[in-house]
C-alpha positions as CSV (number, residue, x, y, z in Angstrom):
1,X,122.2,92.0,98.4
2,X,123.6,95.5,99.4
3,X,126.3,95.5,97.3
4,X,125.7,97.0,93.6
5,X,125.0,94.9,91.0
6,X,124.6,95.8,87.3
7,X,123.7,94.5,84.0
8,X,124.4,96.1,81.0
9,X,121.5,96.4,78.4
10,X,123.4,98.0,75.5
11,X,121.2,96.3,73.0
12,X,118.5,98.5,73.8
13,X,120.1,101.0,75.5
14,X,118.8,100.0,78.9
15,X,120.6,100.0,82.2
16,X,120.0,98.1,85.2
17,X,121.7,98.5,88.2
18,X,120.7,98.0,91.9
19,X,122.2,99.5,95.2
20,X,121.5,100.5,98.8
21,X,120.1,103.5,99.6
22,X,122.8,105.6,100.4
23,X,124.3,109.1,102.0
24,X,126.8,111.8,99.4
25,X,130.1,110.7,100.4
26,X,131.1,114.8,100.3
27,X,128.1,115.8,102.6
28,X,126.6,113.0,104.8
29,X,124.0,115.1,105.8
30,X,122.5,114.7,101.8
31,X,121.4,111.7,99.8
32,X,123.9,110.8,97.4
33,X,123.1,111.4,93.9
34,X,121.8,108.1,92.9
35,X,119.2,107.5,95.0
36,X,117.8,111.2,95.5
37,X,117.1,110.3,91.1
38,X,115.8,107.1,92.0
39,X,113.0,108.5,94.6
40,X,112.1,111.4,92.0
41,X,111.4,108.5,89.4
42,X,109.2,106.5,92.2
43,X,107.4,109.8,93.3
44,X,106.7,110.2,89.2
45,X,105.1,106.8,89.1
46,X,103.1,106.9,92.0
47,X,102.2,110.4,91.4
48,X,103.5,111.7,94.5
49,X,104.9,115.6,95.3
50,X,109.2,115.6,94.9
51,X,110.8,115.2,97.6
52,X,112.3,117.9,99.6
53,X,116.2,117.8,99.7
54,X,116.2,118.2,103.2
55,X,113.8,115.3,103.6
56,X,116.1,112.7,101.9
57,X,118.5,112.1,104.4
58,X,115.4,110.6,107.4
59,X,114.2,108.4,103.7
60,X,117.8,107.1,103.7
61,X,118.0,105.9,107.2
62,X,114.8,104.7,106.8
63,X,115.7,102.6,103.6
64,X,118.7,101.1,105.3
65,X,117.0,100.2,109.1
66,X,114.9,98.3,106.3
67,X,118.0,96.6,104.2
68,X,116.0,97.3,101.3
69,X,117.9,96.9,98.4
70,X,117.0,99.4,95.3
71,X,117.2,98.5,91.4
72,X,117.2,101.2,88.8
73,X,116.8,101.2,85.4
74,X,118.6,103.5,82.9
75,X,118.2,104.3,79.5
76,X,121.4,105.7,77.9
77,X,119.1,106.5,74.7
78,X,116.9,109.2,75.9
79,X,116.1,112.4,72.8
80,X,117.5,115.9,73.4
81,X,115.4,117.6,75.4
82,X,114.1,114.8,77.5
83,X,114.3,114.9,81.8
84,X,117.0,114.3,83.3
85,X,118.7,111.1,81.8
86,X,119.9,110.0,86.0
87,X,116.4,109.8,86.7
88,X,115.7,105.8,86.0
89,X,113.1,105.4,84.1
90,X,112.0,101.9,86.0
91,X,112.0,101.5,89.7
92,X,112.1,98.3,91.7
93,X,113.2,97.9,95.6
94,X,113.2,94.4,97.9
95,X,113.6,93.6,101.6
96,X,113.5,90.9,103.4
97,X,110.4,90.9,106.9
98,X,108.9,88.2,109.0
99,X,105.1,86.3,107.9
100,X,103.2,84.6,110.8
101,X,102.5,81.7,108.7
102,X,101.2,79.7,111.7
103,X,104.1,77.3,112.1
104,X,106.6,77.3,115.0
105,X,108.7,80.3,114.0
106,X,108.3,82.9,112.0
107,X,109.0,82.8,107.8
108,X,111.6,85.4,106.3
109,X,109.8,86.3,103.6
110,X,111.0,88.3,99.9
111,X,109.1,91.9,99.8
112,X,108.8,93.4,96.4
113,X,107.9,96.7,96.4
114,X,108.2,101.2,94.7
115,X,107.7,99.0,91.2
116,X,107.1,101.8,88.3
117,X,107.7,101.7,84.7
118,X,108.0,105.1,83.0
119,X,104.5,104.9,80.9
120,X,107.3,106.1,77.5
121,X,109.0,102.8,78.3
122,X,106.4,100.0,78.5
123,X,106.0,96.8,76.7
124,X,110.3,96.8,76.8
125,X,110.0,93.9,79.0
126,X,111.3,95.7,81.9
127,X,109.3,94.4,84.6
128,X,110.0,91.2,83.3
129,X,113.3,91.3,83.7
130,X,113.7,93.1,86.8
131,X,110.9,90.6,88.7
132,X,112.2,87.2,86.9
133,X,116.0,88.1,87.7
134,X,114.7,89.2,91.5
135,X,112.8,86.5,92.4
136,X,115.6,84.1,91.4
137,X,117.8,85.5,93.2
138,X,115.3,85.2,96.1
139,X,115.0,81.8,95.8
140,X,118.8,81.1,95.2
141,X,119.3,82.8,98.4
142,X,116.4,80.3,100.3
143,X,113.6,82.6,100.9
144,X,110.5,80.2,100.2
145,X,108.1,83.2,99.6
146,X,107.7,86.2,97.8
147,X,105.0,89.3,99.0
148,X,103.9,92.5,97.7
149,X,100.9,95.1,98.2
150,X,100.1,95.6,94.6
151,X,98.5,99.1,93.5
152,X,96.9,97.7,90.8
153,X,94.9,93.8,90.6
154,X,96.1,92.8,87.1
155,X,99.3,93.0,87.1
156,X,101.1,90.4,89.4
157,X,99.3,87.0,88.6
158,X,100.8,86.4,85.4
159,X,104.4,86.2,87.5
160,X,102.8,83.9,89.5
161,X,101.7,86.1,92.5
162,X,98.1,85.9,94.6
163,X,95.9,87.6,96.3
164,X,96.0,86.0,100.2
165,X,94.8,88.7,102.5
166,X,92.4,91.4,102.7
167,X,91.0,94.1,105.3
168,X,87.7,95.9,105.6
169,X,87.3,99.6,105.8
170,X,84.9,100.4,108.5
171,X,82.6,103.3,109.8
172,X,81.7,103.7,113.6
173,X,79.1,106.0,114.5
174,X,80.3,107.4,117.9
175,X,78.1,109.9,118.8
176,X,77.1,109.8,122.5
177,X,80.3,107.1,123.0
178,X,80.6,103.4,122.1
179,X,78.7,101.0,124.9
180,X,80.5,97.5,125.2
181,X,79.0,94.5,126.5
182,X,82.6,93.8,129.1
183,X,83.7,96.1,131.3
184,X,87.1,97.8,131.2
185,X,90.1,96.3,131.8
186,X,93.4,97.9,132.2
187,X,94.2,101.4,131.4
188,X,94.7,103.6,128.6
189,X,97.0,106.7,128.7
190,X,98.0,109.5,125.7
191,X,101.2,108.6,124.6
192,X,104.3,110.4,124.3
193,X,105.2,111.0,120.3
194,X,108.7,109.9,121.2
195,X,109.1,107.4,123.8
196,X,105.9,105.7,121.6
197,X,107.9,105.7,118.5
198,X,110.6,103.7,120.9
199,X,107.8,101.6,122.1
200,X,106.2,100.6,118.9
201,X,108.1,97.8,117.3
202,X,108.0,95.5,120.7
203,X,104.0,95.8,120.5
204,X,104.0,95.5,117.0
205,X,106.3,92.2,117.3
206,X,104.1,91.3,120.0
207,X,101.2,91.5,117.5
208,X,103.3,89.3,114.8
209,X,103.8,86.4,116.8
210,X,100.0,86.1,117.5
211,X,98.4,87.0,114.5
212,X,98.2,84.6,111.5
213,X,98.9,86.3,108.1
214,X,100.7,89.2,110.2
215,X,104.0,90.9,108.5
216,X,106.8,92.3,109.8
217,X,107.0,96.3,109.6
218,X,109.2,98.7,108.0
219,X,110.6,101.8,110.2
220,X,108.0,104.4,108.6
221,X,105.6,102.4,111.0
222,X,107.0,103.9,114.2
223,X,107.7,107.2,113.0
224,X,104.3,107.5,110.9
225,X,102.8,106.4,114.6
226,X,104.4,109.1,116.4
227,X,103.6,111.8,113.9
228,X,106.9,112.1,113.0
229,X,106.3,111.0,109.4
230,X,103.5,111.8,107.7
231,X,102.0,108.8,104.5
232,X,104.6,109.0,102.5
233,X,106.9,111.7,102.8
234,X,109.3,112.4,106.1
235,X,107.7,115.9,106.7
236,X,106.0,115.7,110.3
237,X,102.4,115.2,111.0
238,X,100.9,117.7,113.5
239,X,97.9,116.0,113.9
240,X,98.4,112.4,114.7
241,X,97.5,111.8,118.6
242,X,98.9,108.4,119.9
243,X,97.2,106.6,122.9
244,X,98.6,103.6,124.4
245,X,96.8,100.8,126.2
246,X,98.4,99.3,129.6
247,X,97.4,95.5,130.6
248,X,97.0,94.5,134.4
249,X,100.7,94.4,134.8
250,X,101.0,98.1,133.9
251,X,102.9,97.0,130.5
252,X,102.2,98.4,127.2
253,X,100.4,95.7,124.9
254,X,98.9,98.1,122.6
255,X,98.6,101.5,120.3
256,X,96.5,103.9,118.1
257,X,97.3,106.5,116.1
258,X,94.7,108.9,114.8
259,X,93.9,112.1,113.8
260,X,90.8,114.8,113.4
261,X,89.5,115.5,109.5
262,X,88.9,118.7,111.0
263,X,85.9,120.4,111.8
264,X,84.9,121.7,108.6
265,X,84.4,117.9,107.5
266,X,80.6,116.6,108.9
267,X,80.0,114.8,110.6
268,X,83.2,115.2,112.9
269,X,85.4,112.4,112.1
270,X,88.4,111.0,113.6
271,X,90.2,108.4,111.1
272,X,92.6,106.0,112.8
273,X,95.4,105.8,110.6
274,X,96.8,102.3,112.9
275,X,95.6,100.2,115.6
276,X,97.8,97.7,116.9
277,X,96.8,94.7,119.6
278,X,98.8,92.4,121.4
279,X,95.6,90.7,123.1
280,X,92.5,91.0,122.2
281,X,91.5,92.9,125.2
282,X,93.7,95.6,124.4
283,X,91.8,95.3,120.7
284,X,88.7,95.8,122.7
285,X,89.8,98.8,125.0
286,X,91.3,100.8,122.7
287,X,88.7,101.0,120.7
288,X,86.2,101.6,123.8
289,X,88.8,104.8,124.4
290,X,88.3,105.7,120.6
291,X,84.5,105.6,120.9
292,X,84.7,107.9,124.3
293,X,86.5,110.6,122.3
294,X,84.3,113.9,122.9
295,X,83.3,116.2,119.9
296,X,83.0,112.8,118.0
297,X,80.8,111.9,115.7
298,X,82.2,109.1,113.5
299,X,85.6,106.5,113.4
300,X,87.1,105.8,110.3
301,X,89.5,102.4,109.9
302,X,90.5,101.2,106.5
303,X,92.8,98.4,108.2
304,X,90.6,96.4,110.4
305,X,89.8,92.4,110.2
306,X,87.7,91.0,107.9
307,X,86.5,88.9,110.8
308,X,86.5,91.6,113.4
309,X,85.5,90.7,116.9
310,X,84.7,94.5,117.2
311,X,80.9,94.4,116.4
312,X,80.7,91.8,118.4
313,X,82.4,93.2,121.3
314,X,79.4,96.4,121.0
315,X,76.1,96.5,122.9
316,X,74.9,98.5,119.6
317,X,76.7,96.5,117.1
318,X,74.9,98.1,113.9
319,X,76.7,101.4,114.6
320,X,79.7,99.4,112.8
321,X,79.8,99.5,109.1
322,X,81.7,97.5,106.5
323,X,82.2,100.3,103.8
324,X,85.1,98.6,101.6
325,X,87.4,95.6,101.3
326,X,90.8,95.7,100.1
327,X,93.0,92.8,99.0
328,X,96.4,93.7,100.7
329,X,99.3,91.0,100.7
330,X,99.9,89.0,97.5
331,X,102.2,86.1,98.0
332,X,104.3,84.3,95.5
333,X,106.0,80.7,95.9
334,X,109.4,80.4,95.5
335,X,109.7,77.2,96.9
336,X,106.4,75.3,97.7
337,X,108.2,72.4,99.8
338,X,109.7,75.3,102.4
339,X,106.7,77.0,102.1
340,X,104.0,74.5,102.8
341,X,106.4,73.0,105.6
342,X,106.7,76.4,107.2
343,X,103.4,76.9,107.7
344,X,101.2,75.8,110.7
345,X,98.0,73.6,109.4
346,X,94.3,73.5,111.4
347,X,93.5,70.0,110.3
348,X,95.2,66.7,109.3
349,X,95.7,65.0,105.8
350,X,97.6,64.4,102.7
351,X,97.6,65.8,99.2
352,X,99.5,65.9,96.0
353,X,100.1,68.8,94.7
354,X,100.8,69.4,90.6
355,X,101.7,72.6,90.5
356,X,102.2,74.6,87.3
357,X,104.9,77.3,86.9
358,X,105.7,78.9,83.9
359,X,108.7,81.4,85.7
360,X,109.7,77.7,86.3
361,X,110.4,78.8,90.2
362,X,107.5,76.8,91.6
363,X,106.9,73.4,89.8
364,X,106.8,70.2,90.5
365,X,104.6,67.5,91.9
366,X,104.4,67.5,95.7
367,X,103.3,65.2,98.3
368,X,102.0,67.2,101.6
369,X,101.1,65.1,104.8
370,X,100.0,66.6,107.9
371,X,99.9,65.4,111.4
372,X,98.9,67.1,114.2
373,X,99.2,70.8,112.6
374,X,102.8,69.8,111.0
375,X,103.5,69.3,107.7
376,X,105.8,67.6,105.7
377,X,106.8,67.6,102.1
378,X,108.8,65.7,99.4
379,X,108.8,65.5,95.9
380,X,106.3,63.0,94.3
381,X,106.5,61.6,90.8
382,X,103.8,62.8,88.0
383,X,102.5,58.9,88.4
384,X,102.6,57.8,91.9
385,X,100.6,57.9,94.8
386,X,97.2,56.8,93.0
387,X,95.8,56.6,96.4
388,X,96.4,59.8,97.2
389,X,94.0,63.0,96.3
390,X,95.8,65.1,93.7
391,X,95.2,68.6,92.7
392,X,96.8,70.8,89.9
393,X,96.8,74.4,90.4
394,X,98.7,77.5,89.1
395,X,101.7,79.0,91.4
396,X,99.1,82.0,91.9
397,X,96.3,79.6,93.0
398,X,98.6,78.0,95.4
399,X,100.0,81.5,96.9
400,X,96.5,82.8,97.4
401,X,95.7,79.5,98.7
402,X,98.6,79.8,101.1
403,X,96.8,81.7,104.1
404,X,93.6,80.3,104.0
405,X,91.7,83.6,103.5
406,X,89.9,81.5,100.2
407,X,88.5,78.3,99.9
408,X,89.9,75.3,97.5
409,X,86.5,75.3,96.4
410,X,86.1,78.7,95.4
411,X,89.3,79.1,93.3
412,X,88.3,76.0,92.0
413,X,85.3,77.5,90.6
414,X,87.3,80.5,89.5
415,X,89.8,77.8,87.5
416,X,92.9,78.3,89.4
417,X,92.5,74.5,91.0
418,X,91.6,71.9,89.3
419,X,90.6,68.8,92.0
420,X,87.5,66.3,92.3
421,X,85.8,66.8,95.7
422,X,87.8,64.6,98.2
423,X,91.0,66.5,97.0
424,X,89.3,69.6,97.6
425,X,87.5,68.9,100.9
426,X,91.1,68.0,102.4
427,X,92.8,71.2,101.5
428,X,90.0,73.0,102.9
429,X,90.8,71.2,106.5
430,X,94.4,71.8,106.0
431,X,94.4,75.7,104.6
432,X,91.2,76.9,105.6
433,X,90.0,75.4,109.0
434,X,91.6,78.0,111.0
435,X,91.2,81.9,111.3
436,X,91.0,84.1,109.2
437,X,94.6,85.5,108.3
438,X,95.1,89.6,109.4
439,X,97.7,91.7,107.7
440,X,97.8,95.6,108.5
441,X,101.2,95.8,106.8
442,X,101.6,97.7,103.5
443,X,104.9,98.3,101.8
């Protein structure tokens, strides 16, 4: 994957190449050519301020901690007059990161992700071909699943992609500080911006390992945590304050970044822009020092649990508000008998699974049995197994189905499964019985 590979579209003058991110062989201290283009045609199609020069280098270390892998898209046909013809005019970038998927080790999982099509070069089929060319190669290479954070709902089901997690953004009014119903455990201490960054990624994978529906994190993560980074770009941000929480044993197991809206914004708010537990008393007493904050009027969270102990962990639990909900990780299946035997289960049974594919990646007829939270799975003929409850369902059914965050009855009453009521009742004690999954992760 991190060597170029390139496909020539002379029919219609279209280009495809993909590559690592990379430094300019004269001056290491600059992105090369190639890719400083390709991030001025991503910050075009998500509408986001170019890139300073002397930012580019921190993006390209960043990329390659990551492995991502970048495609580009060229057309050789561009008018007189038009921008700069080594600025792609499609985008596309992948990397490989670990899903808690409940079963006994973590699953390696296909991250698709920077996806723009110049709005002068739609219906070309170039998303088509970059996705359907990707996702094979995925699968070729053994990676059961496929995940994105799409920026817009309508675009990824038709290549087989569904929504399976979501988080709530949530409002705490803090003033007078937050009263918990347990008393404090542990410590909390302002962190260091430096040795945090350092510490981040253990917490974090200390995170992964407990949380169902968790993903592994890109490098931005630390650096964004320690202020270093700020959203998108590599410029520093001044106003992120970290704050780290110590267990009994005096070890880190958790972190929150945040910053002030400022005081011309009423009521003061604080916004957390990530919170990060490896218990769920360190969940609990990092948010008890958030509510404590002086000068504080109001939290702001648009990553927390849809099922979030934190109202219930408050003496005054209507001073939490739910104000949003946000779809975050779509996953597509690449190969449903890895898949469904990676992942941990909540209940016992067995199913057969039609599943429909028209990307062809997915199909087949599958037998799933579970015994004590394991599953196994092996091809099943279109006619056997009478006995057996039997579902059909689209590959974007069966990837939203995937973490259990919706019920087989409820995307059966949207049409995406297709079941009688046994069928239906067992995938609910196999995929939904459990909690709820949580991803914080976008990409």
């Amino acid at each position: 994957m991190g060597t170029d590979r390139s496909t020539d579209g002379s029919t219609d003058g279209l280009r495809f190449e993909s590559f690592p991110a990379g430094y300019d062989a004269a001056d290491p201290a600059k992105a090369d050519e190639r890719t400083a283009r390709w991030f001025d045609a991503v910050n075009l199609g998500f509408h986001e301020d170019r890139t300073k020069e002397e930012r580019l280098p921190a993006q390209v270390d960043g990329y390659l901690r990551d492995g991502r892998v970048l495609t580009a898209v060229y057309d050789d046909r561009l008018p007189e007059y038009a921008w700069d013809p080594a600025v792609p005019v499609a985008t596309y970038a992948t990397m490989v990161n670990d899903l808690n998927a409940g079963g006994s080790a973590l699953l390696p999982t296909h991250l698709v992700t920077a996806v723009t099509v110049r709005p002068t070069h739609r219906r070309r089929g170039i998303l088509r071909r970059m996705i359907t060319a990707d996702l094979a190669r995925a699968k070729d290479s053994g990676l059961a699943l496929a995940a994105l954070t799409a920026s817009e709902a309508t675009i990824y089901g038709r290549f087989g992609f569904g929504a399976a997690t979501s988080t709530a953004g949530v409002e705490l009014e803090t003033r007078g500080g937050l009263e918990f119903t347990a008393p404090p455990r542990g410590s909390i201490a302002i962190a260091d911006g430096d040795k945090l960054r350092g510490l981040v990624p253990d917490i974090f994978r200390a995170h992964l390992e407990r949380t169902f529906g968790a993903l592994g994190r890109q490098h931005a993560y630390a650096m964004r945590a320690a202020g270093k980074w700020n959203g998108e770009n590599t410029d520093p941000d001044l106003a992120v304050r970290g704050v780290l929480r110590y267990n009994a044993d005096g070890v880190p197991d958790g972190y929150a970044a945040y910053k002030s809206l400022g005081w011309q914004h009423r009521p003061h708010t604080v916004k957390i822009t990530d919170l990060v537990a490896a218990s769920d008393e360190a969940y609990r007493e990092l948010w008890r020092y958030l509510g404590s904050i002086d000068l504080v009027d109001r939290l702001t969270f648009s990553e927390a649990p849809v099922e979030d102990p934190l109202p219930w962990m408050l003496a005054d639990r209507r001073r939490y508000k739910v104000k949003d909900v946000e779809d975050v990780l779509w996953l597509r299946i690449l190969d449903p008998a890895a898949a469904l035997a990676a992942r941990g289960y909540f209940g016992d049974g067995t199913v057969v699974l039609d599943v429909d594919d028209p990307m062809g990646l997915a199909a087949g007829t599958f037998l799933l049995e579970v015994r004590g939270g394991v599953g196994t799975v092996r091809a099943a003929g279109p006619g056997g197994h009478t006995d057996t409850p039997r579902v059909e369902l689209g590959a974007a059914a069966l990837g939203s189905l995937y973490l259990g965050a919706v019920s087989a009855r409820t995307l059966a009453a949207a049409g995406g499964v297709r079941a009688g009521e046994e069928a239906l009742a067992v995938l609910d004690e196999l995929f939904t019985a459990g909690p709820a999954p949580y991803c914080s992760t976008h990409f």
